[in-house]
C-alpha positions as CSV (number, residue, x, y, z in Angstrom):
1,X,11.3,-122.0,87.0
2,X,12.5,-124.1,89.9
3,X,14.2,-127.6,88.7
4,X,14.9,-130.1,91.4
5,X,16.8,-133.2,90.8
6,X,15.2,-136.2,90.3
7,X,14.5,-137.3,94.0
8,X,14.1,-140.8,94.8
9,X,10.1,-142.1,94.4
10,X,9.5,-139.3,91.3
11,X,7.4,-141.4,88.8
12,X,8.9,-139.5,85.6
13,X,10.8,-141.5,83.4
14,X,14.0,-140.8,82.3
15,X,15.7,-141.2,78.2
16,X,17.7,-144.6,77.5
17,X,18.9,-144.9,74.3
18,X,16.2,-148.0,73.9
19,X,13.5,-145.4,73.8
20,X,14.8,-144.6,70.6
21,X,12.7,-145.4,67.7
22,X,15.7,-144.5,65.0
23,X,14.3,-140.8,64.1
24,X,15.8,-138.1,65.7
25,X,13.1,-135.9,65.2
26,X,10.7,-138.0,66.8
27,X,13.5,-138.9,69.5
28,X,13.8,-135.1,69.9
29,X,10.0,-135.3,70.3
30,X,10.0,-138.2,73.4
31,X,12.4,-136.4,75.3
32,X,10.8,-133.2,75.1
33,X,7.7,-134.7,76.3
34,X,10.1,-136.5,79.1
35,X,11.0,-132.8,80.2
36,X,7.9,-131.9,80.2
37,X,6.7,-134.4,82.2
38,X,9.6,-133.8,84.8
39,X,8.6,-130.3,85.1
40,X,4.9,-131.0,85.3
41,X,5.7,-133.5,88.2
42,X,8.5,-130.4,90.3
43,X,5.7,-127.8,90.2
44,X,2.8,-130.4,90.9
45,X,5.2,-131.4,94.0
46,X,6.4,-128.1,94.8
47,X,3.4,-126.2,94.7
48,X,4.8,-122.9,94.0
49,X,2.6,-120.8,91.1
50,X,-0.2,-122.4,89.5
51,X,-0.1,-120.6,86.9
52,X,3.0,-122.5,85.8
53,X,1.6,-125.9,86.3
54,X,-0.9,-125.0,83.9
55,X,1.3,-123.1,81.7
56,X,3.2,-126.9,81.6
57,X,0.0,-129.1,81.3
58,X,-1.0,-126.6,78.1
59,X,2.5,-126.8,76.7
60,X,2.8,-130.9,77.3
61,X,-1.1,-131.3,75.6
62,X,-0.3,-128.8,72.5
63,X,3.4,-130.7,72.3
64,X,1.9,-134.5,72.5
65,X,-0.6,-133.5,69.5
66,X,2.6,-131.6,67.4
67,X,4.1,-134.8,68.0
68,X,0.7,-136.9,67.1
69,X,0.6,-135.2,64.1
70,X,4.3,-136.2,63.1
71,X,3.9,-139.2,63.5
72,X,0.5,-140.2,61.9
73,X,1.9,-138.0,58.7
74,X,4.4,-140.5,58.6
75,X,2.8,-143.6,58.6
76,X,0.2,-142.4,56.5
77,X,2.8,-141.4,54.1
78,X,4.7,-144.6,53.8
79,X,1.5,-147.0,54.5
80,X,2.4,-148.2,57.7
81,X,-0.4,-151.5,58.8
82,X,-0.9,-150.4,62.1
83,X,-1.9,-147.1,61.4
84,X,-5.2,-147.8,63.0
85,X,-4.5,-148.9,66.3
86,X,-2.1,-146.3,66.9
87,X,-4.5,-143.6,65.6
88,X,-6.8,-145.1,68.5
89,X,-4.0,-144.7,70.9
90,X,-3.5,-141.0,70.1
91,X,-7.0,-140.1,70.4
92,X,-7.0,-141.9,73.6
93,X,-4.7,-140.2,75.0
94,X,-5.6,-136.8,73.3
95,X,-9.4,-137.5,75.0
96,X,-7.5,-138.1,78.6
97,X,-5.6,-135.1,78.4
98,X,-8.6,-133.1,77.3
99,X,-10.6,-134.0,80.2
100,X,-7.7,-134.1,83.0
101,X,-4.5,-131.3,82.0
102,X,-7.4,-128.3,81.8
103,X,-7.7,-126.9,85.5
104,X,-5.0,-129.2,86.7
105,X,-3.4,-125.8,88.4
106,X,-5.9,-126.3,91.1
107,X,-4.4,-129.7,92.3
108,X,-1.3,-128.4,93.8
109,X,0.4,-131.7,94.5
110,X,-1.6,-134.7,96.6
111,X,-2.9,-137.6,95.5
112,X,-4.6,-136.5,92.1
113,X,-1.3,-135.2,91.2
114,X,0.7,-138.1,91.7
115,X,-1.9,-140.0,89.4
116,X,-1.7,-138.0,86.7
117,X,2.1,-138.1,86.7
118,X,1.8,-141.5,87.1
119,X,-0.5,-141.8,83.7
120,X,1.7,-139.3,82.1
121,X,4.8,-141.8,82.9
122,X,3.0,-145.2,82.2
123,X,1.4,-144.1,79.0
124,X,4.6,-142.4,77.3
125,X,7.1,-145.2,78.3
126,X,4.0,-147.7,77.1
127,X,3.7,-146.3,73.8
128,X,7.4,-145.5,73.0
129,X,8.5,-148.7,74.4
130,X,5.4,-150.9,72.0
131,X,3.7,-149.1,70.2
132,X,6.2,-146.4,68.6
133,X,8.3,-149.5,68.2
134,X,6.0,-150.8,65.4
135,X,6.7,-148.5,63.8
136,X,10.3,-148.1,63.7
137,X,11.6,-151.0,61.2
138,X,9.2,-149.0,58.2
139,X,10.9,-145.8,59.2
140,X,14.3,-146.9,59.1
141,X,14.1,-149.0,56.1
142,X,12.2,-145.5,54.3
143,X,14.8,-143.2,56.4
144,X,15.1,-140.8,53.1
145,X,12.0,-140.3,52.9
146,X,11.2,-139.7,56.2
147,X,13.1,-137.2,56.9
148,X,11.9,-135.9,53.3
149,X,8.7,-136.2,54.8
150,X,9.7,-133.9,58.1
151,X,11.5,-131.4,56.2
152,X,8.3,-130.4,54.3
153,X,6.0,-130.9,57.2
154,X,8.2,-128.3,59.3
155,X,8.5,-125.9,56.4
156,X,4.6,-125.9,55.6
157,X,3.5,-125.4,59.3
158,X,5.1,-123.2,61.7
159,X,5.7,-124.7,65.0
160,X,2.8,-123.0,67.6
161,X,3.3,-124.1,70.6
């Protein structure tokens, strides 16, 4: 796979240790979606093999819902309030990538693929930088049990990606 630096005008974001929400599993989790991103955004500019842009537009949608799922087991788990609102965020997001990553392979670069890197950026450094961040004083103060929590999670269901 071709990997360019990050030249100037790329729309990805890049990890600062303010992303962090205080789990490293879920940090883990941002930054791969960060990569993936990245990647998404060389091949849509490149243009080289679609089969790899939509080989990373399949990994980045079946990634973000692993990642969903994490998270949502956790706040359900330790009774977080907002667990509504961000359920509606997921979904949101999970409808958006459901109607736009599919076929994306066709874009090769332009105008449509700018926008959906540009979505891609906004919405992950919206929702790690607010909404995630909700979250984060329950998790730290329950950090036992969280990673209780992830332990048993990642031993009862094999990663598929």
């Amino acid at each position: 796979m071709t990997i360019i630096s990050k030249p100037q005008g790329m729309r990805t974001i890049e990890w600062t240790p303010s992303l962090s929400v205080g789990v490293d599993r879920l940090d883990h989790d941002h930054q791969m979606l960060l990569i993936a991103i990245g990647l998404l955004e060389n091949e849509l500019m490149l243009s080289l093999e679609n089969n790899r842009i939509q080989s990373i537009a399949d990994f980045l949608g079946r990634y973000a819902n692993l990642h969903f799922a994490r998270e949502e087991r956790l706040m359900t788990a330790l009774g977080f309030d907002g667990l509504d609102a961000h359920l509606v965020e997921h979904r949101d997001f999970a409808k958006w990538q459901e109607n736009v990553l599919p076929g994306l392979e066709k874009v090769k670069g332009g105008a449509f693929g700018d926008s959906v890197i540009h979505y891609l950026s906004d919405w992950l450094a919206h929702h790690v930088r607010e909404v995630d961040m909700r979250y984060a004083p329950l998790f730290l103060e329950h950090a036992g049990e969280v990673q209780t929590i992830l332990r048993a999670s990642e031993m009862a269901v094999p990663l598929a990606l």
